[in-house]
C-alpha positions in Angstrom: 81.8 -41.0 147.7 82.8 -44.6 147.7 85.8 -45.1 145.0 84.2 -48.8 143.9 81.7 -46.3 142.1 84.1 -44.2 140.0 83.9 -46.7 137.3 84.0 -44.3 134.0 87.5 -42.5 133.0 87.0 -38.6 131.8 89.0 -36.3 130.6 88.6 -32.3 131.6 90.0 -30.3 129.0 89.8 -26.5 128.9 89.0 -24.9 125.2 91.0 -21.7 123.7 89.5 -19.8 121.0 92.5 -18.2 118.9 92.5 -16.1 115.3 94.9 -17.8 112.6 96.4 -16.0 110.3 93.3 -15.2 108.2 91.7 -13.5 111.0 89.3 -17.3 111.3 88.8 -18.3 114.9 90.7 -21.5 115.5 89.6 -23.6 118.4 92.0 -25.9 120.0 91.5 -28.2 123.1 93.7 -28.5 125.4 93.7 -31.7 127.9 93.7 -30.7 131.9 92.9 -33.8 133.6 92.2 -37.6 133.2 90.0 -38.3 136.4 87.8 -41.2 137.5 84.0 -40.3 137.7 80.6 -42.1 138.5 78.6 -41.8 136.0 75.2 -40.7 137.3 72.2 -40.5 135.0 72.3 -40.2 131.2 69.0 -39.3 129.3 68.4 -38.0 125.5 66.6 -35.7 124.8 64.5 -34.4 121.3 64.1 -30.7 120.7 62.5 -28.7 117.1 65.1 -26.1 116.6 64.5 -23.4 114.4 67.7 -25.2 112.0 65.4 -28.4 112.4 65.1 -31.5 115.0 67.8 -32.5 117.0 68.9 -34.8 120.0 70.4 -33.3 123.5 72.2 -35.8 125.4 72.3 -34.7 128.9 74.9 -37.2 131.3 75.9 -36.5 135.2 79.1 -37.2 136.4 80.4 -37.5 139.8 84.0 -36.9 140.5 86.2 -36.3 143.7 86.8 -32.0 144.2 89.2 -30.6 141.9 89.6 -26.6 141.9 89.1 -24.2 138.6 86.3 -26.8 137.2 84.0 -24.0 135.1 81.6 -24.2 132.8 83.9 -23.2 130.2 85.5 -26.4 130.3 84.6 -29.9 128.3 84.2 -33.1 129.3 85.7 -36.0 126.6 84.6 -39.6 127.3 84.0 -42.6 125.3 85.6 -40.4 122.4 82.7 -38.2 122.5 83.3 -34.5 123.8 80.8 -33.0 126.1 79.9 -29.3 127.2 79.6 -28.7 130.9 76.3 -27.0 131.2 76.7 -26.9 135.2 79.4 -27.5 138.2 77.1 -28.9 141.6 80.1 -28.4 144.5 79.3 -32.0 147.1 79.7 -31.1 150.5 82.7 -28.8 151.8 85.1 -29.6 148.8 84.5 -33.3 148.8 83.5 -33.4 145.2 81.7 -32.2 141.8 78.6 -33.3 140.2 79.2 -32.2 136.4 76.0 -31.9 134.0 76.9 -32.2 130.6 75.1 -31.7 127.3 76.0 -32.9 123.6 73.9 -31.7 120.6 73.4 -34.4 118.1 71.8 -34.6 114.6 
């Protein structure tokens, strides 16, 4: 992994489910890490739902390892917060492919 490639910043943030006072789930964010990543491929994606049509954008990013990356974790970038769908381990700890989906429209 050549560093002259990690040209996008992301943020790794894990996500907590809580209940407020009125018994509501309350979802709150909470930022782990500002990393550099490559940004590998980035496609979109047109599905018929059964709530309608709607766009899944799919993006690939390439960071250096960092332990505890799940799938329950989000990816923020460009202001935009992603899902990770799936964690790709490179080589013996040398770094993480992250594919991540975003439901639009």
């Amino acid at each position: 992994m050549k560093s002259g490639r990690l040209t996008e910043t992301i943020q790794l943030r894990s996500v907590d489910a809580t209940l407020n006072d009125y018994g509501t789930p309350a979802v709150d964010g909470y930022r782990l890490r500002t990393v550099r990543a490559e940004r590998i491929d980035q496609t979109t994606e047109e599905y018929l739902r059964a709530f309608g049509a709607s766009d899944e954008e799919t993006i690939i990013f390439r960071i250096r390892y960092l332990e505890g990356v799940t799938n329950a974790h989000q990816v923020v970038w460009q202001g935009e917060v992603f899902n990770i769908r799936q964690v790709t381990p490179i080589g013996r700890r040398k770094g993480l492919d992250l594919r991540c989906a975003r439901l639009t429209g």
